[in-house]
N, C-alpha and C positions, 0 to 999 in steps of 0.2 A: 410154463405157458405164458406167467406175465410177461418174463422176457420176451417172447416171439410175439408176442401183440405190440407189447411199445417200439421191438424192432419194423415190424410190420409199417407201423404208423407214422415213426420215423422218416422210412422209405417213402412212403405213399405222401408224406410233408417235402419231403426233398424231391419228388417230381414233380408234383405240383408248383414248386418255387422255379425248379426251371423251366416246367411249360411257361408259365407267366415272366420269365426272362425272354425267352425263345420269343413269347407273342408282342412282346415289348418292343425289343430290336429289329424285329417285322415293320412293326408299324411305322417306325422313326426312320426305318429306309423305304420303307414305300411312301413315307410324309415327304423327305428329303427331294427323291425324285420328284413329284408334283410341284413341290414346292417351287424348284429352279424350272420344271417345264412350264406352269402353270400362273405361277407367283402366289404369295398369300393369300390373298382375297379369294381370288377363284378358285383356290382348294377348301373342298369342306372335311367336314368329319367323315362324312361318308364317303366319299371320293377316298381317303384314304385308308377307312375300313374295305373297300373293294380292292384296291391297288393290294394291300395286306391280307387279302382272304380272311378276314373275320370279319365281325359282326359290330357296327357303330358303337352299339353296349357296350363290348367288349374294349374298345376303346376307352371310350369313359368309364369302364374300372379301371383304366391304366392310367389317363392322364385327364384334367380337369379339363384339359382345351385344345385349341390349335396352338395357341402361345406357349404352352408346356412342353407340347411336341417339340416345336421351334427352336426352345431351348437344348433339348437333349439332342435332336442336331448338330446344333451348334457344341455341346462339347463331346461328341462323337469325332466332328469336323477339326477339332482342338487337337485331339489326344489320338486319333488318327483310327480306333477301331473303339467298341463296345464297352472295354476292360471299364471299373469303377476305379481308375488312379488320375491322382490328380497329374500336373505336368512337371512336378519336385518327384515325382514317385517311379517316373520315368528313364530309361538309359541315356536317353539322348541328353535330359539333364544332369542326370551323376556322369556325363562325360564332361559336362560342361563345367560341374559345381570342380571335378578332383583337378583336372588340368589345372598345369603352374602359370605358363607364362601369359600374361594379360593379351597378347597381340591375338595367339593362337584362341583365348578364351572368348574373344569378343566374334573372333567370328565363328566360335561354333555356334552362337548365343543369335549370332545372326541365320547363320544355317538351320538352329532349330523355328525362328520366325519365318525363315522364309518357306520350311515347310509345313508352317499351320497356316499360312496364308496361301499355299497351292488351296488344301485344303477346303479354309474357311471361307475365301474369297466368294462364290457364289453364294454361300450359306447367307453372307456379307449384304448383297444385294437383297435376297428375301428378306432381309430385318429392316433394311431400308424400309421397304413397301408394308412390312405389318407396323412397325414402329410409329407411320404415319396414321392409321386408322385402328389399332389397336394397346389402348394403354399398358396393359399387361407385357406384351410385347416391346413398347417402348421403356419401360423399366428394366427389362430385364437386358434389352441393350446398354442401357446404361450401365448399369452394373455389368455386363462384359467388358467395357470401355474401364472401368475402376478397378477391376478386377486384372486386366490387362496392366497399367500402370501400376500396381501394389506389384505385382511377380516381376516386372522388370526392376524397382527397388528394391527388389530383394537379390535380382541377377546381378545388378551393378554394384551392390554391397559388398560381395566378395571380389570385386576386385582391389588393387593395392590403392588406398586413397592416393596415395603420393604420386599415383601414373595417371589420376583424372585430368585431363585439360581443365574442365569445369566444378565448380560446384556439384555434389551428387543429385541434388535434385536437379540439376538443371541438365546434367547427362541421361539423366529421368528421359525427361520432358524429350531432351532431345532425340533420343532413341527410341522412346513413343511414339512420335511424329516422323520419324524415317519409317519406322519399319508398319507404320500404319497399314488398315485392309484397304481405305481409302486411299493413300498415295499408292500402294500395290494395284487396284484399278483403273486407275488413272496409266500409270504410265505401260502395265499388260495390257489394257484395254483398248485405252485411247489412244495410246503411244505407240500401240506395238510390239512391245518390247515382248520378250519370251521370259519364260521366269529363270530358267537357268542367268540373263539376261539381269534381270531383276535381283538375284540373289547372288550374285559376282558385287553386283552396283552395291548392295549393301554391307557386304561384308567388309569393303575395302573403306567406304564411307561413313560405317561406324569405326572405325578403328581412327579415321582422320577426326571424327567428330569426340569421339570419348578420351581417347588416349594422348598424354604427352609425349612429345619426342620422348626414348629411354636414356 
């Protein structure tokens, strides 16, 4: 009997964990949508406890704020669905990390940014607008931006020093600033340009930018 109880409770632990997953990933795509229809500011809590079909509460047992939403948005928008991996934990990475030749490795490395910025790109704009009137919000951009720059340091590590055009840090910086969510709306937005467009431009332009002749 104690077995069937602890199994019992087990159970009844393990679907409770994933209603409260279930109610999580609700919310954060019913935030998402308001968020880009709406902008920051004039999404509330409750606005997206209704968009989510729960209850405001029930929000706030899941997350402290709008700004915490915002975040897990934003690495939904990164990593492209729900899963808890980071973007080293990823296929599209270990394609990137095992390939040999540097030419081919810069542009999967390009290929994988340019589809977190289909992605993030909108996500992008609502961080603008809460970043401006909520501090939480503006920190936790920043630390996007830091955190963006540490993983390209780490992408551009493996490749052969001897084939940088530049200093590493400085192919850093440089590939930072190419494959930015800011130059990506600027030149989809304002420019026109399509992102297949967008991600052609980048792959050929990091390769001139990083790489030495071989």
């Amino acid at each position: 009997m104690t077995d069937r109880r602890s199994y019992d409770a087990t159970r009844r632990r393990e679907r409770a964990e994933e209603q409260k997953r279930q109610t999580r990933e609700r919310v954060v795509d019913a935030a998402r949508r308001l968020f880009l229809e709406r902008g920051y500011v004039a999404t509330t809590i409750t606005a997206i406890a209704q968009e989510a079909g729960v209850s405001a509460q029930t929000v706030y047992l899941s997350f402290s704020g709008k700004a915490e939403i915002l975040h897990r948005v934003a690495d939904v928008a990164i990593g492209g669905d729900h899963e808890e991996l980071t973007i080293f934990q990823r296929t599209t990475w270990q394609q990137f990390e095992s390939e040999a030749d540097p030419a081919r490795q810069v542009r999967l490395l390009a290929d994988l940014m340019a589809a977190i910025a289909e992605r993030m790109a909108p996500v992008w704009q609502a961080y603008r607008e809460a970043a401006a009137t909520d501090p939480r919000a503006a920190a936790d951009m920043a630390a996007l931006l830091k955190g963006r720059h540490e993983s390209l340091t780490r992408a551009l590590r493996l490749l052969p020093e001897e084939r940088l055009r530049l200093p590493l840090a400085e192919c850093v910086d440089s590939f930072w600033t190419i494959s930015s969510l800011d130059g990506y709306l600027l030149l989809t937005g304002y420019r026109g340009w399509s992102h297949e467009q967008w991600r052609d431009w980048l792959r050929e332009t990091a390769v001139v930018q990083l790489l030495s002749p071989s």
